[in-house]
C-alpha positions in Angstrom: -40.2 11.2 -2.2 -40.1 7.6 -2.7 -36.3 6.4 -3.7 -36.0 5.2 -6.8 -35.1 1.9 -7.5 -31.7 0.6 -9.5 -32.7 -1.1 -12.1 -29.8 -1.2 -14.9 -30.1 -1.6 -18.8 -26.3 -2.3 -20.2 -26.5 -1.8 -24.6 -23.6 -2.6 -26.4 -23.2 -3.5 -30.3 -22.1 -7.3 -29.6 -21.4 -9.6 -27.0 -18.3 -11.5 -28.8 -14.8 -11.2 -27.4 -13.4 -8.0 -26.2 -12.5 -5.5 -23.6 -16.2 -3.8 -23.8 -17.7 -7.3 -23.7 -15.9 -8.6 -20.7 -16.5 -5.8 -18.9 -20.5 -5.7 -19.5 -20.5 -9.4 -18.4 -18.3 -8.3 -15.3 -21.1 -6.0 -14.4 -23.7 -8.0 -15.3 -22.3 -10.7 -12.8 -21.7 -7.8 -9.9 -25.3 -6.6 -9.8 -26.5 -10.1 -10.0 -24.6 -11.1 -6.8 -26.0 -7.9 -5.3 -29.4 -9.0 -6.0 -29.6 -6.0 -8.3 -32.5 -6.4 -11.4 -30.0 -6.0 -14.6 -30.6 -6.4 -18.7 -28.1 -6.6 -21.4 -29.0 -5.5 -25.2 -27.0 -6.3 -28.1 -26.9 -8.4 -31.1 -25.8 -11.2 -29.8 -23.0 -13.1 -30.0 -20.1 -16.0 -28.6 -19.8 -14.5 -24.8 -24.1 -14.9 -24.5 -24.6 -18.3 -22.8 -22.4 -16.1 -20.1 -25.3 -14.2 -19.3 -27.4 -17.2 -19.5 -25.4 -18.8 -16.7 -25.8 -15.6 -14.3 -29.8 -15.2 -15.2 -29.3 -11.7 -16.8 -31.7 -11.9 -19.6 -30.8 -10.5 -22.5 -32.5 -8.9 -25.4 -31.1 -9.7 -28.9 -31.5 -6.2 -31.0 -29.2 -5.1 -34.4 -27.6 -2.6 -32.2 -24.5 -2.7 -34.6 -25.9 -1.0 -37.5 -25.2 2.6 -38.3 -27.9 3.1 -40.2 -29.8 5.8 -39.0 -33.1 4.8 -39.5 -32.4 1.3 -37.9 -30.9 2.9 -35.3 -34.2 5.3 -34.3 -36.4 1.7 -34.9 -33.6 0.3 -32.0 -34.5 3.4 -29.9 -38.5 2.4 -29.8 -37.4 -1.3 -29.1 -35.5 0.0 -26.5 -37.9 2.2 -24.6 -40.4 -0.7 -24.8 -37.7 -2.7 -23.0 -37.0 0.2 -20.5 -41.3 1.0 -19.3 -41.5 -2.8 -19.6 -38.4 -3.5 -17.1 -38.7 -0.9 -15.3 -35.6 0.3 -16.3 -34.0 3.5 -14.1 -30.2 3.4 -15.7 -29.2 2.6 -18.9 -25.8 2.7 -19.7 -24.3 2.2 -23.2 -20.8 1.3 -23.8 -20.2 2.3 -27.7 -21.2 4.8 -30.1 -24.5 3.3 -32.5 -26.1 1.5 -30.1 -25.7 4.9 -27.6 -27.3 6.9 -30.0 -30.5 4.5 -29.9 -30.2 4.3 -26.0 -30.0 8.1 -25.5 -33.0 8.5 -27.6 -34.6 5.8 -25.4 -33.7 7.0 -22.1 -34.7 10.2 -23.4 -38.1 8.9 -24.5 -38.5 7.4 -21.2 -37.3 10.0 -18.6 -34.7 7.4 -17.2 -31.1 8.1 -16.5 -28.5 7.6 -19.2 -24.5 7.1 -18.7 -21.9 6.2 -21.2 -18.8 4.1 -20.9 -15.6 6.0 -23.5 -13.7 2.7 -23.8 -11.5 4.3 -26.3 -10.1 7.0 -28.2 -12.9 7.0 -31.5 -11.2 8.5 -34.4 -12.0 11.8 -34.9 -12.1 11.7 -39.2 -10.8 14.2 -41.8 -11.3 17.7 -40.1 -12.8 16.1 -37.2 -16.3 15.2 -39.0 -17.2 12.2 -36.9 -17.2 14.3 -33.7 -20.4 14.8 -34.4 -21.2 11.3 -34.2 -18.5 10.4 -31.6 -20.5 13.5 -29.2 -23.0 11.2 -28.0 -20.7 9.3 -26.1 -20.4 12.4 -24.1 -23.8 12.7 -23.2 -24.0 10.4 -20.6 -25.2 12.6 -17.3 -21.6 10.9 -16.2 -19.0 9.8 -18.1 -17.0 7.2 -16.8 -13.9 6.9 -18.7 -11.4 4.1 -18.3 -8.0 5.8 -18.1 -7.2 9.1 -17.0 -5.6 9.0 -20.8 -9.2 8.5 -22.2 -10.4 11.1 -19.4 -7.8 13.4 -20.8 -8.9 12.6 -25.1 -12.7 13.4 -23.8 -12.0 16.8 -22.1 -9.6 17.9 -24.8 -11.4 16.7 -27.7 -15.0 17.4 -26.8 -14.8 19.7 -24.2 -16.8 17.7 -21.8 -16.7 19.6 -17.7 -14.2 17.1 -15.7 -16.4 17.2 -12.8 -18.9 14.9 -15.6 -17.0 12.0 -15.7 -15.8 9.7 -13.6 -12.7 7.8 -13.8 -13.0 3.8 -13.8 -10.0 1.6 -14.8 -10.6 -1.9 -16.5 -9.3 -4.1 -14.6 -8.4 -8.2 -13.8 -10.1 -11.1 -12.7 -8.0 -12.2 -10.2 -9.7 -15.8 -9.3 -8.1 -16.0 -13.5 -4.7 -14.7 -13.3 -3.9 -15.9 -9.6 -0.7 -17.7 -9.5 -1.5 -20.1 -7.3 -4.1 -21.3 -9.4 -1.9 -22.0 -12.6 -0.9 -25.7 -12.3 2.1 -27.1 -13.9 0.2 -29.8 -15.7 -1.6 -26.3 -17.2 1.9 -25.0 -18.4 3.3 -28.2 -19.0 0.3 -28.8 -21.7 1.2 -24.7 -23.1 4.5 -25.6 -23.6 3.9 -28.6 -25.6 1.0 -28.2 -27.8 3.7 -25.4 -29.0 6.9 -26.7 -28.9 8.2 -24.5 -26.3 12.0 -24.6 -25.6 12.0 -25.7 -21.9 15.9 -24.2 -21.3 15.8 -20.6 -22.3 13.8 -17.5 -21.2 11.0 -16.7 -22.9 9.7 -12.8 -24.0 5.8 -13.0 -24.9 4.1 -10.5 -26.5 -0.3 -11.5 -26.7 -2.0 -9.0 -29.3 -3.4 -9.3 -33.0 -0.9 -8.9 -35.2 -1.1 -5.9 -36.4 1.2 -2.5 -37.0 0.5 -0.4 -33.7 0.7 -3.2 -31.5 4.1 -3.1 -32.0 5.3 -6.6 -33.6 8.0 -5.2 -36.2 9.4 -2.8 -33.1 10.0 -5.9 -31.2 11.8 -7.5 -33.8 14.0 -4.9 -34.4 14.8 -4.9 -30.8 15.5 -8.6 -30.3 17.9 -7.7 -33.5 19.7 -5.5 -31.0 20.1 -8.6 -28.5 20.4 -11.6 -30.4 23.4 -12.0 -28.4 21.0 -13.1 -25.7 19.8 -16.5 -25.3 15.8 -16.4 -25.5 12.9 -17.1 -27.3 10.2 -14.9 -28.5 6.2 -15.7 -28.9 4.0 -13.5 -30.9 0.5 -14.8 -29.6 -2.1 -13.1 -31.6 -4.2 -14.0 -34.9 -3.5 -12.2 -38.2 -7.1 -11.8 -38.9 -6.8 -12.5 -42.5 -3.4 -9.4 -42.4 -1.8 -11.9 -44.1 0.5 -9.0 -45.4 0.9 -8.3 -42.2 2.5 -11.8 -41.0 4.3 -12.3 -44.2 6.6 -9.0 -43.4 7.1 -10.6 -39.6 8.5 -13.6 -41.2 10.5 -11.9 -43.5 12.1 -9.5 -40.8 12.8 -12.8 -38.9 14.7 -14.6 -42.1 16.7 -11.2 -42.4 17.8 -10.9 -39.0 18.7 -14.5 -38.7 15.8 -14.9 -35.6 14.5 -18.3 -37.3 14.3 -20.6 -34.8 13.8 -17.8 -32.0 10.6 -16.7 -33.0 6.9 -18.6 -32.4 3.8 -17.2 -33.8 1.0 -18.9 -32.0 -2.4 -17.8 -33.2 -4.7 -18.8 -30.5 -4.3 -19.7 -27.0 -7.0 -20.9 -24.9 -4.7 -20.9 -21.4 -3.9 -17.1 -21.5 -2.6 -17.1 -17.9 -0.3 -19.9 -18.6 1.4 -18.2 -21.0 2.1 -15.5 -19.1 3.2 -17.7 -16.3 5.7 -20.0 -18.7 7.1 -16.4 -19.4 10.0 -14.6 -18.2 9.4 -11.2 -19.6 5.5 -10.3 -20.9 5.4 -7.4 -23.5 3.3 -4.2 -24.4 5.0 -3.2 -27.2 1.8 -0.6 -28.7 3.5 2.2 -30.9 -0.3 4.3 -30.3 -1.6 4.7 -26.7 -3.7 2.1 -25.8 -6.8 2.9 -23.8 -6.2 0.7 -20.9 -3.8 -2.3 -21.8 -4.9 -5.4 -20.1 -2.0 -7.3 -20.7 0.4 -4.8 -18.8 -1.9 -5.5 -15.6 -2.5 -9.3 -16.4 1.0 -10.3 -16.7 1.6 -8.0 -13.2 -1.2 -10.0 -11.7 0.9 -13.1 -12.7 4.4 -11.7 -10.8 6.1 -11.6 -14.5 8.3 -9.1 -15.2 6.1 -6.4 -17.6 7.8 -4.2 -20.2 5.5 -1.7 -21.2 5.5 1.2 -24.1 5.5 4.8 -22.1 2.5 5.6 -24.0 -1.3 5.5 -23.6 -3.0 3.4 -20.6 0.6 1.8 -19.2 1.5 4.8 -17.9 -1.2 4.2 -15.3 -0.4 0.7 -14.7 3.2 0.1 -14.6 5.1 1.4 -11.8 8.4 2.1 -13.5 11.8 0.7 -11.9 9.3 -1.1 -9.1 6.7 -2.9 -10.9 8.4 -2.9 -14.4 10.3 -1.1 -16.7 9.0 1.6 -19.4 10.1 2.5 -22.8 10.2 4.6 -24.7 7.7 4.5 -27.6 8.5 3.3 -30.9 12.1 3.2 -29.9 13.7 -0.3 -30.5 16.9 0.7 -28.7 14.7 1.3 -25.4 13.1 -1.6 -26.1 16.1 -3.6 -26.3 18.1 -1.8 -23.9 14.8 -3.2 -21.2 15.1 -6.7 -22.2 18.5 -6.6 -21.8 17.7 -5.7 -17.9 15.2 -8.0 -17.9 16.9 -10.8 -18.9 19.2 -10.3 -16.1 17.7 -9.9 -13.1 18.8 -12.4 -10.9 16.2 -14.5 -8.7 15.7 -12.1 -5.9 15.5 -9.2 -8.3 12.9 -10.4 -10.3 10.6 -12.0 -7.1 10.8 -8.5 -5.6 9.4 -6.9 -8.8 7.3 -10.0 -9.1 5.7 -9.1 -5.9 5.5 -5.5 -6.1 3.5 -5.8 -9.5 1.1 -8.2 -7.7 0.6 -5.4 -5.1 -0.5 -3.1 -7.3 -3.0 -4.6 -9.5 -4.7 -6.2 -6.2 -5.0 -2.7 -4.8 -5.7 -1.0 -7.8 -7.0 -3.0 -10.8 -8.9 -5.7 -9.4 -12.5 -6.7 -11.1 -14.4 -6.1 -7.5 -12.7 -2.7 -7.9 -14.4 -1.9 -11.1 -17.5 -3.2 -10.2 -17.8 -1.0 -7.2 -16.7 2.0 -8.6 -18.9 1.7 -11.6 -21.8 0.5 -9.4 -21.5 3.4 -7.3 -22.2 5.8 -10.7 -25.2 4.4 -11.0 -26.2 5.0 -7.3 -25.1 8.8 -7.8 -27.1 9.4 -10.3 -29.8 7.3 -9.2 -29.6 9.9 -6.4 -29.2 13.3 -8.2 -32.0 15.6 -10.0 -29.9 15.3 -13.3 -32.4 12.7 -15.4 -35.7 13.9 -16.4 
């Protein structure tokens, strides 16, 4: 029999900022420099001209909508694209837009995989299981954590020998240390009126409840003692609730001063390198947690809730510390040790964290791994 050939369809709702998002373009870019024919579907969106740049043509489709007759109309736009194309893999990355490529792939006899980026909320009584299932039918499931892997086999009882486990990852030509210029954190600390003589704790997420803000506050309570400053990068997104409460825990623990909310930074990486201590401070598990393997990639000393994707990434006592969740005690009792590590201390951790995400989280590792689904299923008698 002739082989067939890879060809690979990626559908996802959007193509704006995001873990899902990054990660499609990441792919997108690895089959491009393999000389691999690749498609992207979506609505559209900021992160497009990306593809552009690579040559991946993209087709721009309302693959956000839940609506279910929308979403059947997506699947015949889809198949067209797929007999058209040529199309051998398609692999969707989030829940509406899978149902329409399942139905596609379906339609057109080609293999179908799914990417479970997170852990979709279940509903009252588990009701959107139902509409969650389809991310489980993927003839492999490639999950991003082995605390996602572990959500999918308990919660939908998918076989484990289905899915394959593929951890997000870093771009390391990004957060490379030699490639972060002073002038670069020269012009962070500035535009935000950085204190240049005391450490500085940085913790990069939206504000909002379960990434942990008001847990951090509560801990640098605990060690106000301590000379520091604190930066909460991370856009409200309208919570102004939200951000009003911050402030007001700040006035009542006497923090003014201490504290800078910065709601945008374009220099990620020079953040983290400015910083003494990056944060993951997430009181629910979080799928993956980039910044925990970000600020590793950057030799910075990572302090990491014992929760979710962290676990995973954080080597605790060697690559960084672990806390316990939702305790601020932990949490301050860490910053306390991280604030005094002396020089050696903190390059040997430094170094040790660097290690790890280069032999375990790097973007060629991703790409290779998920690459390599395609190709075994490419290979097996599972599609139609």
């Amino acid at each position: 029999m002739e082989e067939k050939k890879l060809v690979v369809l990626q559908v996802l709702p959007e193509l704006n900022q995001g873990g899902v998002e990054l990660g499609t373009i990441e792919i997108a870019s690895e089959l491009q420099k393999r000389g691999i024919e690749n498609y992207v579907a979506s609505e559209g969106g900021r992160m497009e001209p990306a593809l552009e740049r690579l040559k991946v043509k993209h087709f721009t489709l309302p693959l956000k909508t839940k609506n279910i007759f929308k979403m059947y109309l997506n699947s015949l736009r889809l198949a067209k694209i797929i007999k058209k194309h040529g199309i051998t893999v398609v692999h969707a990355r989030s829940r509406a837009p899978a149902w329409s490529a399942y139905w596609a792939a379906k339609r057109c006899g080609v293999h179908f995989i799914t990417t479970f980026h997170g852990t979709y909320g279940l509903g009252p009584k588990g009701i959107k299981k139902i509409y969650n299932k389809v991310m489980t039918f993927g003839e492999r499931v490639i999950a991003i954590s082995e605390h996602i892997k572990e959500h999918i086999i308990k919660n939908y009882g998918t076989p484990e020998d289905k899915i394959r486990l593929v951890h997000r990852c870093v771009n390391m030509e990004n957060f490379d240390i030699g490639n972060i210029s002073a002038e670069r954190m020269i012009k962070f600390m500035e535009e935000h009126e950085i204190p240049e003589d005391k450490p500085i704790i940085t913790l990069i997420g939206r504000l909002t409840n379960w990434k942990g803000q008001k847990l951090l506050l509560n801990a640098l309570n605990l060690i106000k003692d301590e000379d520091f400053c604190a930066l909460l990068i991370g856009d409200d997104q309208g919570r102004t609730k939200y951000s009003d409460e911050l402030k007001a825990m700040i006035k009542k623990f006497g923090l003014e001063g201490r504290i800078y909310f910065i709601r945008h930074v374009s220099d990620i990486p020079a953040a983290m390198m400015v910083s003494d201590v990056v944060l993951s401070t997430s009181i629910e598990p979080e799928a993956f947690g980039r910044i925990a393997i970000e600020g590793q990639a950057m030799g910075r000393i990572v302090v990491a809730s014992n929760i979710g994707g962290s676990k995973e990434t954080v080597v605790d006592g060697v690559t960084g510390r672990l806390f316990e969740s939702n305790n601020a005690e932990d949490l301050a009792d860490k910053l306390r040790w991280a604030l005094h590590l002396d020089n050696d201390e903190r390059e040997k951790i430094g170094a040790a964290a660097v290690k790890n995400v280069k032999e375990h989280f790097t973007k060629q590792i991703m790409c290779d791994k998920t690459i390599s689904v395609y190709e075994e299923i490419l290979k097996s008698n599972d599609g139609e």
